[in-house]
C-alpha positions as MATLAB code, in Angstrom:
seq = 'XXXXXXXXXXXXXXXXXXXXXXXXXXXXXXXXXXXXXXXXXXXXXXXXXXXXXXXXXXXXXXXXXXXXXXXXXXXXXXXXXXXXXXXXXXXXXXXXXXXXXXXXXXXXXXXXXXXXXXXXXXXXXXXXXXXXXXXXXXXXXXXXXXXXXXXXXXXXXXXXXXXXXXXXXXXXXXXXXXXXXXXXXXXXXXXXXXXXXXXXXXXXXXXXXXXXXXXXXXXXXXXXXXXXXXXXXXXXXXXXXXXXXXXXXXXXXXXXXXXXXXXXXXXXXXXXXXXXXXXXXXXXXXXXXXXXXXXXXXXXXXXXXXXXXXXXXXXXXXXXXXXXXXXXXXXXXXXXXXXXXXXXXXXXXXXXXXXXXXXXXXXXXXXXXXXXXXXXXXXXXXXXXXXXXXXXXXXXXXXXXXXXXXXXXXXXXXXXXXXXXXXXXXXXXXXXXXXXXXXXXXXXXXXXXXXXXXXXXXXXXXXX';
ca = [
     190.529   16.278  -74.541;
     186.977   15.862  -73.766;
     185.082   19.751  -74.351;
     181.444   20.152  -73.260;
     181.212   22.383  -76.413;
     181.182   19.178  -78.643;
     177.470   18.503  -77.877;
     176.196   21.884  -80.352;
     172.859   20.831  -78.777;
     173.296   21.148  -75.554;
     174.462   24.136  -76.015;
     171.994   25.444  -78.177;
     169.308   24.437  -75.702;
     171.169   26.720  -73.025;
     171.546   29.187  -75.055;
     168.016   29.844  -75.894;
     167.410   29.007  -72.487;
     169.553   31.960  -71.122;
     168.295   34.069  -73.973;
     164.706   33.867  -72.939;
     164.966   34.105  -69.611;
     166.557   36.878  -69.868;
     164.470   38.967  -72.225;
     166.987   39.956  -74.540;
     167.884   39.801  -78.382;
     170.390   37.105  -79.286;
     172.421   39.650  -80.632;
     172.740   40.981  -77.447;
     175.446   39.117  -76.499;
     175.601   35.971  -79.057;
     178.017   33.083  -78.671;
     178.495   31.172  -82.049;
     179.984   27.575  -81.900;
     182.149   27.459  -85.155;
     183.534   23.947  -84.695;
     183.854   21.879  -81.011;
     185.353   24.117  -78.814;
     185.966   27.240  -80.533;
     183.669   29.766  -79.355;
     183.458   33.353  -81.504;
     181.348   36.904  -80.414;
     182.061   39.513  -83.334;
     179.988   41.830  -81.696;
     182.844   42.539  -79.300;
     185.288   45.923  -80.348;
     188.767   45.587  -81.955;
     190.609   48.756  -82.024;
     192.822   48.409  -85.574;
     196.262   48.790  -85.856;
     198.358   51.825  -86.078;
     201.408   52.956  -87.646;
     202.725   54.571  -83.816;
     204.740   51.826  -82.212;
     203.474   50.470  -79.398;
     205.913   51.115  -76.761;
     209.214   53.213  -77.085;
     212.540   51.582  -76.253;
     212.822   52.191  -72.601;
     216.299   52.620  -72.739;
     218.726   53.031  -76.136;
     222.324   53.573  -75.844;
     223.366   56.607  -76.294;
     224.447   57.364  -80.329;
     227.391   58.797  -81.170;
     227.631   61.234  -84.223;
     228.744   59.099  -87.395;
     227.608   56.151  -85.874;
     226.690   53.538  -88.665;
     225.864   50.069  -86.659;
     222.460   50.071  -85.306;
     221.881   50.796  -81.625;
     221.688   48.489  -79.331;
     218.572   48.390  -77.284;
     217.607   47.252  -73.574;
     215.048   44.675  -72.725;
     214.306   45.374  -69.106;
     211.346   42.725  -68.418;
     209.848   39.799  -69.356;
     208.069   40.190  -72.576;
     209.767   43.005  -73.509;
     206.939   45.610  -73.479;
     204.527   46.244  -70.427;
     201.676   45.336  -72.293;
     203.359   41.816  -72.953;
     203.208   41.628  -76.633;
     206.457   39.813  -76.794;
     207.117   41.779  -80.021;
     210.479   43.196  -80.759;
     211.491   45.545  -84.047;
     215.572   45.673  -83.977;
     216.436   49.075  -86.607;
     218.104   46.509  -88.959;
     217.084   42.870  -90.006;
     218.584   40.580  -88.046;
     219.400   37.750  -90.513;
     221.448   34.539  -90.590;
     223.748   32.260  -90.901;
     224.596   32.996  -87.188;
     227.505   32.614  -85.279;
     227.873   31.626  -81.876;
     229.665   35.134  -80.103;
     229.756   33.297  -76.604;
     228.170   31.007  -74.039;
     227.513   31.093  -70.439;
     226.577   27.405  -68.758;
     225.185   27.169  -65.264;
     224.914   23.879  -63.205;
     220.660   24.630  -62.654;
     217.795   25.136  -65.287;
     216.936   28.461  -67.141;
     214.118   28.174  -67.839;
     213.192   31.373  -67.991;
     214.999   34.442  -70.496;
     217.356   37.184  -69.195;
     216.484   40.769  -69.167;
     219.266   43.200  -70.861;
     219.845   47.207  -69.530;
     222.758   49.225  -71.304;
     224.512   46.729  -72.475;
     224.581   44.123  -69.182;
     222.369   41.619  -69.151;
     220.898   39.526  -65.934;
     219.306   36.275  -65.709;
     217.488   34.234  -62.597;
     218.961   30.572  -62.703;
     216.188   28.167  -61.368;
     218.302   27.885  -57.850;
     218.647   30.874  -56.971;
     221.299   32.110  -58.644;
     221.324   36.030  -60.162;
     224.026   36.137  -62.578;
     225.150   39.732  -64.449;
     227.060   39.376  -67.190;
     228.528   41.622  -70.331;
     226.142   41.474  -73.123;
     229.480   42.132  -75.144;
     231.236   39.251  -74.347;
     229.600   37.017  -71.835;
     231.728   37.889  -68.829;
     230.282   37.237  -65.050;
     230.070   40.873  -63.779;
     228.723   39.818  -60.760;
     226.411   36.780  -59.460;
     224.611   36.180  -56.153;
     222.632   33.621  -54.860;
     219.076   35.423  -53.331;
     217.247   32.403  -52.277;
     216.804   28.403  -53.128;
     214.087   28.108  -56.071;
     212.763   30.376  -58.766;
     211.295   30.263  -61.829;
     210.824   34.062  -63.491;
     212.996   36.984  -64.840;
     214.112   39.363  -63.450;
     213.385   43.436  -64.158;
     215.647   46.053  -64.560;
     216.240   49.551  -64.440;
     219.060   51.891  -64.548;
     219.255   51.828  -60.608;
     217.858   48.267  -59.735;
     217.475   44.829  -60.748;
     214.231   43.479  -58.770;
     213.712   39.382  -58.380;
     210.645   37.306  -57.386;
     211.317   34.057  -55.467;
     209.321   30.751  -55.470;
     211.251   29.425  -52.150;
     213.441   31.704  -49.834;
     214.989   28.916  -48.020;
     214.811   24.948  -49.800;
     211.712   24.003  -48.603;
     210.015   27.113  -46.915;
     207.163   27.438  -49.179;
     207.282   31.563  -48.955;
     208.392   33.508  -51.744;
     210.456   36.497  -51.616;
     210.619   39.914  -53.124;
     214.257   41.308  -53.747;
     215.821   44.360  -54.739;
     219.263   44.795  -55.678;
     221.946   47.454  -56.574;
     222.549   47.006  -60.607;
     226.244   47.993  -60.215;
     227.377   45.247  -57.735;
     224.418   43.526  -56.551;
     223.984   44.446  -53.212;
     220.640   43.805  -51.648;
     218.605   47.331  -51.266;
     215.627   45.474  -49.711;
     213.888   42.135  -49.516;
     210.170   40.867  -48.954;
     209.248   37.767  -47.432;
     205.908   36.418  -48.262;
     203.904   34.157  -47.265;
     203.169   32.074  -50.651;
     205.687   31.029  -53.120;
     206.200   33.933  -55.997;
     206.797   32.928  -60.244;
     204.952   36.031  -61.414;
     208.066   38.251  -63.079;
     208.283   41.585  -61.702;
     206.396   44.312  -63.707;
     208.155   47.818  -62.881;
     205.692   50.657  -63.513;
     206.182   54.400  -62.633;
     208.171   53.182  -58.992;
     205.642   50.453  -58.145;
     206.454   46.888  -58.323;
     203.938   44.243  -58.850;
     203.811   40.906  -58.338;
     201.703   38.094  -57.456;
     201.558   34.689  -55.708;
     200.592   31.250  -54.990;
     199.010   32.339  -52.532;
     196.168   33.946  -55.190;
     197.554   38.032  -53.566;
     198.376   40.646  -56.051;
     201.176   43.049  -54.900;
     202.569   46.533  -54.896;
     205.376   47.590  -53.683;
     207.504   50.693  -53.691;
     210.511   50.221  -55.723;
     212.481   52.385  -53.857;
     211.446   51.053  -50.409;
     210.080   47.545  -50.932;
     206.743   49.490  -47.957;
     203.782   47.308  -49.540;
     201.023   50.045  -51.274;
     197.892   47.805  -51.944;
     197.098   44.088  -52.199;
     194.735   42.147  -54.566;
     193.049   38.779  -53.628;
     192.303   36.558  -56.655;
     190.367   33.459  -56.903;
     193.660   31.065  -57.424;
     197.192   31.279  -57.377;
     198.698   33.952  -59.595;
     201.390   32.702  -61.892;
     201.909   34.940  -65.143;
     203.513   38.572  -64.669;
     201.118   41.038  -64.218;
     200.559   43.173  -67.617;
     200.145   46.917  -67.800;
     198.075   48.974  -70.333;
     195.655   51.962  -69.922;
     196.295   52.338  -66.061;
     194.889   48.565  -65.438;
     196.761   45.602  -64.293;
     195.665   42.482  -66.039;
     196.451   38.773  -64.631;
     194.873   35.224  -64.915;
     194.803   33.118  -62.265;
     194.268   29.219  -61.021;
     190.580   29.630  -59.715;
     189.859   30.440  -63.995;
     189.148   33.966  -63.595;
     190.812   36.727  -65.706;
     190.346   39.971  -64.246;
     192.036   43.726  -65.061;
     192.157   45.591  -62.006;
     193.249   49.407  -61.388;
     196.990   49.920  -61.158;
     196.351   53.219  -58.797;
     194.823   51.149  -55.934;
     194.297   47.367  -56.672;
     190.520   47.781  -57.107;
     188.603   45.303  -59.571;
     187.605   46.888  -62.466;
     186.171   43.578  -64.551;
     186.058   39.963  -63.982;
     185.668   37.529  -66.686;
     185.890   33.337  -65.824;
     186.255   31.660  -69.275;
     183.521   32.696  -71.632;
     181.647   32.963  -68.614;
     180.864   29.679  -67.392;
     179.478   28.678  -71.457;
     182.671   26.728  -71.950;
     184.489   24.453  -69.677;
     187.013   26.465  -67.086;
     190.432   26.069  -66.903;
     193.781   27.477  -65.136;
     195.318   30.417  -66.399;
     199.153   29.809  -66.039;
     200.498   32.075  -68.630;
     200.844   35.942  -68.543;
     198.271   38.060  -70.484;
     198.932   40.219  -73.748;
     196.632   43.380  -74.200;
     197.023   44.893  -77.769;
     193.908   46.081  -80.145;
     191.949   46.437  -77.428;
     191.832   43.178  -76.362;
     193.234   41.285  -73.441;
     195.118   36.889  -75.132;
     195.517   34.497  -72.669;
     196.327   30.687  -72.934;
     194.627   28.306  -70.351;
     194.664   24.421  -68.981;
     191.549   23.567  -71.009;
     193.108   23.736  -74.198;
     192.015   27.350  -75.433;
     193.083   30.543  -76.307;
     190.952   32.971  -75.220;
     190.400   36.289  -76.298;
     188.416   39.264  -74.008;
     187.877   42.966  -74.492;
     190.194   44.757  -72.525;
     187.462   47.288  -71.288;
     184.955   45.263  -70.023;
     186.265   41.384  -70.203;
     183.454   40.498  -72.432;
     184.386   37.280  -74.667;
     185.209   37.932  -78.471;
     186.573   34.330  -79.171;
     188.053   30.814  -77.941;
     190.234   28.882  -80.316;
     190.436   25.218  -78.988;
     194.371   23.419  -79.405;
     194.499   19.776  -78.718;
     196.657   20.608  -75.845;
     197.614   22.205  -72.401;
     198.391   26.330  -73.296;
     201.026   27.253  -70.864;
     202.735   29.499  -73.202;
     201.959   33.376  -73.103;
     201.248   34.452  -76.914;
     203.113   36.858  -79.145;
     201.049   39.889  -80.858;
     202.175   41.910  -83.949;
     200.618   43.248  -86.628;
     202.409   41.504  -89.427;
     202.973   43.028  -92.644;
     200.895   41.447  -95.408;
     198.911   39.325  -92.919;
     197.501   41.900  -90.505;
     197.118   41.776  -86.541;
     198.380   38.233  -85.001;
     198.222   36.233  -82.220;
     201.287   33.564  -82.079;
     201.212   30.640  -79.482;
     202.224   27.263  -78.635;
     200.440   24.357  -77.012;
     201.351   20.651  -75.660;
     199.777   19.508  -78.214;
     203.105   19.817  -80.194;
     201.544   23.150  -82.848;
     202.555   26.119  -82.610;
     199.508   28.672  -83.806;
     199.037   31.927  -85.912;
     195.945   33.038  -85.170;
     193.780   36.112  -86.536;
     193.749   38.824  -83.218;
     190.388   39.672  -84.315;
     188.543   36.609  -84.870;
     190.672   34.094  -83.788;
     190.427   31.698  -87.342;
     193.997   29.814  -87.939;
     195.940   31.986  -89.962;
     198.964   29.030  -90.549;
     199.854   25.989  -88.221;
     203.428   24.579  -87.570;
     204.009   21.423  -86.316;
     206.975   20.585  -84.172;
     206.502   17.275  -83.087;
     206.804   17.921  -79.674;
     205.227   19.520  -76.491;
     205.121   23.563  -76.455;
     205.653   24.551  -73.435;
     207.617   28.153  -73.290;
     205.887   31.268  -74.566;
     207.472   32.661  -78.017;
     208.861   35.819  -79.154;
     208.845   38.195  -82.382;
     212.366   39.487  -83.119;
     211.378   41.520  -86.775;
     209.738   38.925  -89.266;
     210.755   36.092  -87.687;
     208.975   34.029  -84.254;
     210.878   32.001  -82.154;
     209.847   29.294  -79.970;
     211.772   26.405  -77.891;
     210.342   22.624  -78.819;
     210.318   21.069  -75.201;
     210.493   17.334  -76.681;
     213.951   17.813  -78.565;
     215.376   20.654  -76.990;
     215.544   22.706  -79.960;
     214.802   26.617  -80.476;
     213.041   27.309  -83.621;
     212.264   30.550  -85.523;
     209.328   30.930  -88.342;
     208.899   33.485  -90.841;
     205.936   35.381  -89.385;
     203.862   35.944  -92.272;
     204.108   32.355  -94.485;
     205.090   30.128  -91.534;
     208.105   29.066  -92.961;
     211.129   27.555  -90.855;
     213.807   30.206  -90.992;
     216.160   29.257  -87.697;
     216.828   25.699  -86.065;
     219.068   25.301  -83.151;
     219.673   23.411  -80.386;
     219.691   23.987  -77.271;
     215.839   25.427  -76.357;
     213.379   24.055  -74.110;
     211.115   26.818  -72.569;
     211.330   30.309  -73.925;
     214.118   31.015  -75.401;
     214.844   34.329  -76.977;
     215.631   37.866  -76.369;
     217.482   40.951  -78.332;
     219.341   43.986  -77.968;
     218.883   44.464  -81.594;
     222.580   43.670  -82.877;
     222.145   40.170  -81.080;
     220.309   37.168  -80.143;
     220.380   36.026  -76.517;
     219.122   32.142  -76.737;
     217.939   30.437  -73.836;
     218.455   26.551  -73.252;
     218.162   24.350  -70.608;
     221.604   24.933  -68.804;
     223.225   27.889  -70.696;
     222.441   31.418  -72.292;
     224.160   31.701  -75.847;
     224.775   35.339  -78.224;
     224.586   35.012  -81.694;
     225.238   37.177  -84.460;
     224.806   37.340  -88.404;
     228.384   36.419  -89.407;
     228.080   39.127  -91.761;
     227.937   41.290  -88.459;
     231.225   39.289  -87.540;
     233.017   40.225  -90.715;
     232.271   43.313  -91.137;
     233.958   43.842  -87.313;
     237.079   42.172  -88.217;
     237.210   44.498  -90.950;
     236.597   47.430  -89.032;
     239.505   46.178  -86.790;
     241.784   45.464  -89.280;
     241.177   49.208  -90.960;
     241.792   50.922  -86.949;
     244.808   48.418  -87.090;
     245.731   49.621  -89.991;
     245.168   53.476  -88.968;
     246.868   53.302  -85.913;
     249.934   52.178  -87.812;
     249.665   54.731  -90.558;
     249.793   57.538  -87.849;
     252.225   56.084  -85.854;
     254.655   56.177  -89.255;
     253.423   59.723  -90.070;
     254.435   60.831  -86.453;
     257.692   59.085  -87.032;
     258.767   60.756  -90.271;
     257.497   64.383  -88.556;
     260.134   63.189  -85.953;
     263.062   62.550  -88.375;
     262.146   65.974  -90.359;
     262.403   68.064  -87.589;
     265.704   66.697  -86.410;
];
């Protein structure tokens, strides 16, 4: 892909150009050129990791005493925490060989993951189509069909389920906004708007927000659906807004990335890519803030990396590709805070959160176009080329989980299971020492139940 950053003279001329004119010291603000079009400012703060975990599980099952098999967990949005880190830490190790538990097929793509509350899980189909189903055992609880084209997931709370539409009607062009009973599905309230919607709903503290096509950030009142504030962006608005310290965060298709106040839509910062010193791109894929610092894939290629206070530029890694897919951030024991993306150039990317330097490289042969997640040591991505979901060990790289099917982003947990999305179906896996060890605990109730029922029995025949 052609990068004006290959020409290191040009853009040392400008540079000094820019630094002159403006009076300052280079160190100022200094933009070093490691290699053609990666772009690197140390100057700009990381915040280093902590042992607190990032974001509580929203909502755990309730334990009962004696319990011995790990909780299981909800997932109630699209990359998992608000923030968007895509990073997920079950209580146990969730470790195969797998077996499959059950599959649901659909006639129209997923191609987007399900969300999971209590136990019930609900997924968007690409037409349409809301389907609930038992995490358990894969059984339709309820489905309903809110509108002709989509392409998000859904969010979820212990009242709601709350859907973004790209077409109300085949061939309207407006989006849609829709609320929904959990229990049942019925509609609560519904949205029309004027451009087409694929940003998943972010729930925050009874606010939903959204954006469009259309370039508008939204809020809306989850209980009411009565629109609080609006946002207009340079371009159309296509990742799911991200939450952290009271600021909304988004990217958009006019090459902006901006944070802007969750309380009333206001800007707070505005930063186009590396501001203007590297060729622009689109910003299809949804932000991740963690560290103090806002990772975000774009069109041109890069992976760019801004301060989450003021949008300043701390680095640009260049992939030989199109970066649709929203990266994955954990600090990972023995290698430290990470970045994990994919690209269309067929590599899928460890990168250092701080500086951005390749921390390991896999290559899968085929276009990346899905955004990964971490489930414990292990990141999983979808191959679009051969339809395959893959899983890497985190630290080394390593391949540690192969399976078709998997072509866009593909995995979610409740921490006891994996939830795998492929092109037509959603599968649930589990270790098959899990599976054993629940057959056994059914044989010894089995087993119980009949030792009390002959205890009763010879009670019975002693007391006549």
């Amino acid at each position: 892909m052609p990068s004006f950053l290959r020409r290191k003279g040009v853009i040392a001329a400008i540079v000094a150009v820019l630094v002159a004119g403006a009076g300052v010291a280079v160190a100022a603000y200094l933009l070093v050129v490691k290699e053609p079009g990666n772009v690197s400012n140390p100057d700009v703060p990381f915040e280093e990791p902590t042992a607190t975990a990032p974001e509580p599980d929203p909502a755990p099952e309730k334990k009962k005493k004696k319990r011995k098999e790990p909780r299981t967990v909800s997932w109630p949005r699209y990359g998992y925490t608000k923030a968007h880190t895509r990073a997920f830490q079950p209580e146990r190790p969730l470790r195969g060989p797998w077996r499959q538990v059950w599959q649901h097929k659909v006639k129209a793509l997923t191609e987007f993951p399900p969300v999971i509350w209590r136990g019930e899980i609900y997924q968007l189909i690409d037409d349409g189509l809301l389907v609930s189903l038992v995490a358990k055992t894969g059984k339709v609880r309820w489905k309903k069909r809110i509108g002709a084209l989509a392409a998000s997931s859904p969010a979820v709370d212990d009242r709601r389920v709350y859907a973004v539409l790209l077409e109300s009607g085949r061939g309207s062009g407006k989006g849609r906004v829709v609320a929904l009973r959990r229990k049942g599905g019925r509609t609560v309230w519904s949205k029309l708007l004027p451009g087409r919607v694929e940003s998943s709903p972010l729930l925050h503290q009874g606010r939903v927000y959204v954006g469009s096509e259309h370039g508008t950030l939204y809020a809306f009142d989850a209980d009411t659906g009565r629109q609080i504030w609006t946002y207009q962006a340079a371009g159309a608005i296509k990742g799911s807004p991200t939450y952290a310290d009271g600021k909304l965060y988004i990217g958009n298709y006019g090459g902006d990335v901006q944070a802007i106040r969750a309380s009333d839509g206001k800007l707070v910062w505005k930063s186009g890519a590396a501001r203007g010193l590297v060729r622009s791109g689109n910003f299809y894929a949804t932000a991740a803030v963690a560290f103090g610092r806002v990772y975000i894939g774009s069109t041109d290629g890069r992976v760019y990396s801004f301060s989450s206070a003021n949008g300043k530029l701390a680095w640009a890694h260049q992939t030989g590709g199109y970066v649709y897919s929203s990266a994955a951030v954990k600090n990972v024991p023995g290698l430290g805070p990470t970045v994990f993306v994919g690209s269309y150039d067929g590599t899928f990317y460890a990168l250092d959160a701080r500086s951005g330097d390749v921390r390991w490289t896999h290559r899968a042969g085929g276009r990346i176009s899905g955004s990964p997640t971490v489930i414990g040591g292990t990141v999983y991505f979808a191959n679009l080329a051969s339809r395959t979901t893959i899983g890497l060990n985190t630290r080394t790289g390593k391949v540690r989980f192969r399976r078709k099917p998997g072509s866009f982003d593909p995995m979610v947990s409740d921490g006891q299971r994996l939830y795998m999305t492929g092109s037509f179906s959603l599968t649930a896996l589990e270790p098959r020492r899990a599976a054993r060890t629940e057959k056994a605990a059914k044989r010894r109730k089995a087993q119980n139940a009949g030792g009390r029922k002959e205890r009763e029995q010879r009670r019975k025949d002693r007391r006549r």
